[in-house]
Structures are given as structure tokens and as C-alpha cells.
N, C-alpha and C positions, 0 to 999 in steps of 0.2 A: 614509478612502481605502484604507487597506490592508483595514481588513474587506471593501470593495466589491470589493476588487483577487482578493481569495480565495473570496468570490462567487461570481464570473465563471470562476473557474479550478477550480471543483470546477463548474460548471456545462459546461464545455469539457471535462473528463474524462468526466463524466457523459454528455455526447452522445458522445464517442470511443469510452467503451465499451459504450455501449448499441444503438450504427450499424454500428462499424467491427468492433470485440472481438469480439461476441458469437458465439461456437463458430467463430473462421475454422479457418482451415487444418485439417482433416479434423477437425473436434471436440475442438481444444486452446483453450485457453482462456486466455487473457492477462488479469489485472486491472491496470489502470492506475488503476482509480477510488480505492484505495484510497493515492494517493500524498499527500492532502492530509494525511491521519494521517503518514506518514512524514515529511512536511517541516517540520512544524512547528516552530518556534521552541521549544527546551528549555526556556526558560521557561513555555510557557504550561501553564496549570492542568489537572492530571489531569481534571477534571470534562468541559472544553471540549474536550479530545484524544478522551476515551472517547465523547462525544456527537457528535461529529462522526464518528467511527467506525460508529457505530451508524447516523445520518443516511446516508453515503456510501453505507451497505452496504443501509440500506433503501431509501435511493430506487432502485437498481439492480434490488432481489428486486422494486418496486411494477413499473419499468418494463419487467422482463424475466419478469414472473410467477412470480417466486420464491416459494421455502414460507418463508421466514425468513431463511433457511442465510446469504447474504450478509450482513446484518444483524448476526447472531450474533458469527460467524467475525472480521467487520472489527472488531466493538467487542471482542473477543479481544483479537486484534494491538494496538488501541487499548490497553488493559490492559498488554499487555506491553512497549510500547515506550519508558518509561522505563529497566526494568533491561537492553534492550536498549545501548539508547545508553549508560549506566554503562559496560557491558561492550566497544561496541566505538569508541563515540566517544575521541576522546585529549583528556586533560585539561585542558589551555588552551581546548578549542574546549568542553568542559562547564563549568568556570568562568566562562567569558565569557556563559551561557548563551543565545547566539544563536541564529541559526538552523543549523540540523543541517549543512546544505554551505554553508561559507561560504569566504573565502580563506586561514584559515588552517586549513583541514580539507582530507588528502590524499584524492584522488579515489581511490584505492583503500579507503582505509576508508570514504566512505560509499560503496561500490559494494558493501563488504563490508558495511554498516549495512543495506540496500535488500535486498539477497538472503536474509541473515537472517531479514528478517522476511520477505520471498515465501516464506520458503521454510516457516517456521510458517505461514503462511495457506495455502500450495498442499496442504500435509500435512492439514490438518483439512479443507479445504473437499473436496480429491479423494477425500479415503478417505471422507467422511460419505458424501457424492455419491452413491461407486457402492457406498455400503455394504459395503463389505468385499473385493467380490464378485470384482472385477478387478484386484488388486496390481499388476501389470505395468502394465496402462494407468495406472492413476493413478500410480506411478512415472514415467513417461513426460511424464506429466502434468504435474507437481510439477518436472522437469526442464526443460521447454520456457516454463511460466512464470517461473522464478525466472531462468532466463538470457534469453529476451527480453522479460520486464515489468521486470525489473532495467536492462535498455539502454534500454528506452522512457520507465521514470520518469526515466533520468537526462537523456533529452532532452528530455522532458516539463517538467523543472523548471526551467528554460530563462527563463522567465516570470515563474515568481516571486522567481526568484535576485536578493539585493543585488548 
């Protein structure tokens, strides 16, 4: 039931950011797709975190005519989101190894967890992008996702929250 339950809910992302996401507000770019890698359960096995990363970011590059880049970039994040959480989850909620927001995790640390990682995916994926070429805009960039894909994962996860 919960494999079905997560499913449906990277399926629901996947339509949100392939409909709704895709370059709005004058060519910013918000990923939400890549919230089922951040929510995971701290237990579950690097293999199924980095593959789902991978999966999330490819089906996005298949439906959005990506070269890879998505793909890539998300099974990055996927890689690194263990010594993330080390670093900024609080100890009782990494012992317990539940899910990453749970009740006894303060909502500023995983708001601080969520941005973190936007904020390493908005840096490789914006500066690959424009190749170098535009500092300013992908600064700009990298600003505009990590502050509102950071408030839309948080309301995004809404669903799958225990």
C-alpha cells in the first residue's frame, strides 16, 4: 500500500511539473519533481533513493525533451542526500530513522533540509543549463527555486506526511 501510495505521488508531481512548472513566470523554473528523493524515509537503502532519483529526473528530461541534464543532476542530489540529512537533520529524528518530517522534526530544520538540497540542484542544473554564459540569471535562478520549490515541497508533502 505505501509503495502504491508513492506511486501516485511521484506520479502527481510528475504531472505538476511537466503542466503547471514548466518555465512559468518569465523562464524561472521551479522543480518540485524531485521532492520524492527528499522525503524519503532515512532508512531506506542508498540504491532505491539514487534510482528513484535518477527515474524522477529521467522521466521529466523523456517528457520535457531533456538532453539528460535532469536525470543527472537529480541522481546527484539523490547521492548526496544522505550526508545531507547527517548534517542538518537532529539526532533523535536520525536515530529513529523515519521519515525526514515527521513530529518530532522542527519545521525549520527540514525547511532548512529542502533548501539545501534546491539549493545544490539549482547550482549545477542553472549554471550547466546556460553554460556558464549568464551568472546573473542563473543566480537569479537558483534564488527563485530554492525559495519557492522549498514552500511548494513543503506543501506538496502534505500527502504523504504520517
Amino acid at each position: 500500500m505505501k509503495f502504491l501510495r508513492y506511486i501516485i505521488y511521484i506520479s502527481v508531481l510528475t504531472c505538476i511539473q511537466v503542466f503547471f512548472l514548466q518555465r512559468m513566470w518569465s523562464g524561472f523554473y521551479i522543480s518540485v519533481y524531485i521532492a520524492p528523493v527528499l522525503l524519503m524515509d532515512i532508512k531506506t537503502p542508498k540504491w532505491i533513493v539514487l534510482l528513484t532519483g535518477f527515474l524522477c529526473g529521467g522521466i521529466i528530461d523523456v517528457l520535457s525533451a531533456g538532453a539528460g541534464l535532469n536525470a543527472a543532476i537529480t541522481g546527484f542530489v539523490a547521492l548526496c542526500r544522505f550526508p545531507i540529512i547527517r548534517a542538518t537533520v537532529p539526532n533523535n529524528v536520525f536515530e529513529d530513522a523515519g521519515p525526514v518530517l515527521s513530529s518530532t522534526m522542527p519545521i525549520m530544520k527540514f525547511l532548512f533540509y529542502v533548501a539545501i538540497m534546491l539549493l545544490i540542484w539549482s547550482l549545477l542544473f542553472f549554471f550547466v543549463e546556460s553554460s556558464f554564459m549568464d551568472p546573473l540569471w542563473s543566480l537569479l535562478s537558483v534564488l527563485f527555486n530554492v525559495v519557492f520549490g522549498t514552500l511548494l515541497i513543503t506543501l506538496l508533502q502534505l500527502p504523504i506526511r504520517r
